[in-house]
N, C-alpha and C positions, 0 to 999 in steps of 0.2 A: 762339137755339138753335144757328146755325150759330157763333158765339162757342166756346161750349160743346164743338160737337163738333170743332174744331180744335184745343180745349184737349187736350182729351182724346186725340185721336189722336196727337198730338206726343207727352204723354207716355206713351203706348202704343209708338208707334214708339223713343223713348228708351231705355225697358225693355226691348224685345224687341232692340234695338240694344248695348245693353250687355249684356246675356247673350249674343250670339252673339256679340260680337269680346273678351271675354272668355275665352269658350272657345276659340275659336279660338287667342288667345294661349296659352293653358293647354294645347293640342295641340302649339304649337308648343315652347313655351319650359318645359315644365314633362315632360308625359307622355311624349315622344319622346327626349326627353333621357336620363329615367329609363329605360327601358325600353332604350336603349341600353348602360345599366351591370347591368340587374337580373339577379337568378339566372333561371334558366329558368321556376321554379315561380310565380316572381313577372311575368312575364311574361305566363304563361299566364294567372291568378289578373286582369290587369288588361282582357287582351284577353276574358276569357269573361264579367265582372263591372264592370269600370269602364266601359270604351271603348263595350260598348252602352248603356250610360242616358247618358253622357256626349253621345255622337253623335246618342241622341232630342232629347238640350234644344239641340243646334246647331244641326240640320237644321230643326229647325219655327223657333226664334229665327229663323234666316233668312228661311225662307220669313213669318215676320208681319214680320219687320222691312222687309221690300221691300214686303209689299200694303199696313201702314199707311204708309208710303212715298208710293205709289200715290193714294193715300186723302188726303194731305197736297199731295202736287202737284196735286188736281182743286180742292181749298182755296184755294191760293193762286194756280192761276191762274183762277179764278172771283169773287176779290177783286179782283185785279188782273192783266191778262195780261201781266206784265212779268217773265220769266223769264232769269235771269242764267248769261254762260259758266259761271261756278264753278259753280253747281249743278248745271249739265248735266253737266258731268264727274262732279259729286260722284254722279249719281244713276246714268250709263251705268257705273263704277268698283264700287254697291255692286250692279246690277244684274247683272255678270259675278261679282261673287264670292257671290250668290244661287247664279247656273246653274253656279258652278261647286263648290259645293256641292251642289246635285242632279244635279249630270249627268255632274259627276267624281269626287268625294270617297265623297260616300256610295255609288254603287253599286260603289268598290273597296274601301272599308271594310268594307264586307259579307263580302267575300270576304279579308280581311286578318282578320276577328275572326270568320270561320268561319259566316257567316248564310248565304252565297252560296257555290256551286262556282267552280272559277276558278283560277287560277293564283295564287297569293300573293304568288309571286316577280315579278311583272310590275306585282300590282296596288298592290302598297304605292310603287313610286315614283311610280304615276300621282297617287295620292292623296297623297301628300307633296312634291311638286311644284306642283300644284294648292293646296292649305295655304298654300306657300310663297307662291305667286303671290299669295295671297290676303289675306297676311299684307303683303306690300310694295307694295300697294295700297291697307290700311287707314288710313294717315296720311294720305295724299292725300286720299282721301274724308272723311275726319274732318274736315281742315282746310277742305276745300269745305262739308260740312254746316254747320261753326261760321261761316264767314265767308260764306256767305252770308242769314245773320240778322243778323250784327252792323256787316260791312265795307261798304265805301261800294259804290256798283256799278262805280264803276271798278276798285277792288280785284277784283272778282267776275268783273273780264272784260269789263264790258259788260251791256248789254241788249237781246235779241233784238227788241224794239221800241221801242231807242232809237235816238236821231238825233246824229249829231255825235261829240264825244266817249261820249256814251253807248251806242253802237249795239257789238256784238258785234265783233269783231277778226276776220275771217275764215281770216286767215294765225295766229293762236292757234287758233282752232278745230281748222285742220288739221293743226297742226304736236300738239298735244297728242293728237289722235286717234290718230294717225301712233304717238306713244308707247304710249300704250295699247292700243292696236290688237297691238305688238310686243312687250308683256308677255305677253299674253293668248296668240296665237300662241305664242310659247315654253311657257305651260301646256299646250296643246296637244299641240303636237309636237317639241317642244325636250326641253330636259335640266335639271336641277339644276345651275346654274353655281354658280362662287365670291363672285357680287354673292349669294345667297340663300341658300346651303348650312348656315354656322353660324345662329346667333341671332343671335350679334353683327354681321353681316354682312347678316343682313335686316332687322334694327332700323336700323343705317346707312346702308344701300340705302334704305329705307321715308322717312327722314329728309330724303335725298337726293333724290329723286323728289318730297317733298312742296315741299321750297324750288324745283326747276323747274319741277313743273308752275306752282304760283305764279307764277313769273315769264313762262312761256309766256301764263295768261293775264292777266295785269297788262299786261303790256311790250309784248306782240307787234300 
């Protein structure tokens, strides 16, 4: 039975995992873009009619994608308590772009597509910043997700209860926090730089951020 139900949550978490960074790509690289060029009419037309069903299927994708998450980490450290650097990244990475989908996006979307009072003009760069962060995050965490199911646990970093070469890297642990710690902060209270501004520049960023954390926790 418990076979079963780890089957099943993995591909629950998959599905509700590929609909939300789906969308999220599709906010970034598709609807922002458009709406950049669109007539007025069509603007309006996307923010009163697309942007809220769009934002229902992100906001809960997220939020199931992180509890069956949750649901998958009590799995496997219940089979075995041997949990690797890589996933801990991978999971503190999709766990800040959870909150920062409920705690930043959506409640100034609201008020960007008219649900909510508010300034417009303040609240669409908190939430397109936030996106942004969110979006040059998602490689890293993807490559964490997939490698560690497949990658040896040296690849992974280490093992919080391993010994020797197996045991966790202290100095990766902190040094990658350290990074991510500094992405997040700038979602915060930072600004829209030029490492995330276009598409092509947070695809690149995103790319770039996934070969070092890599190597942060491989190497270090």
């Amino acid at each position: 039975m418990q076979y079963v139900m780890d089957v099943l949550f993995r591909w629950g978490h998959i599905v509700f995992g590929v609909t939300w960074i789906g969308l999220l790509y599709y906010f970034n690289f598709v609807q922002t873009e458009y709406v950049k060029e669109a007539e007025d009419s069509a603007k309006a037309d996307v923010m009163q009619k697309l942007a809220p069903r769009a934002l229902w299927w992100f906001r809960w994708a997220a939020l199931f994608t992180f509890l069956t998450g949750l649901i998958l980490i009590w799995f496997i450290t219940s089979e075995a308590p041997r949990f690797s650097l890589g996933i801990s990244f991978g999971v503190l990475m999709g766990t800040i772009m959870m909150l920062n989908v409920w705690g930043i996006i959506w409640p100034n979307q609201k008020i960007v597509i008219g649900l909510s009072s508010g300034d417009k003009a303040k609240a669409a760069p908190k939430a397109g910043l936030a996106s942004r962060t969110n979006t040059l995050l998602s490689l890293p965490m993807l490559y964490f997700m997939i490698a560690s199911a497949h990658a040896t646990p040296a690849i992974n970093g280490g093992l919080w209860s391993g010994e020797g070469d197996l045991a966790v890297s202290m100095t990766g642990f902190i040094v990658g926090l350290i990074i991510i710690a500094a992405i997040q902060a700038n979602a915060l209270w930072g600004k829209m730089n030029g490492a995330i501004q276009s598409v092509n520049a947070v695809i690149t960023s995103s790319i770039v951020l996934t070969v070092i954390m890599a190597i942060v926790t491989s190497a270090l």
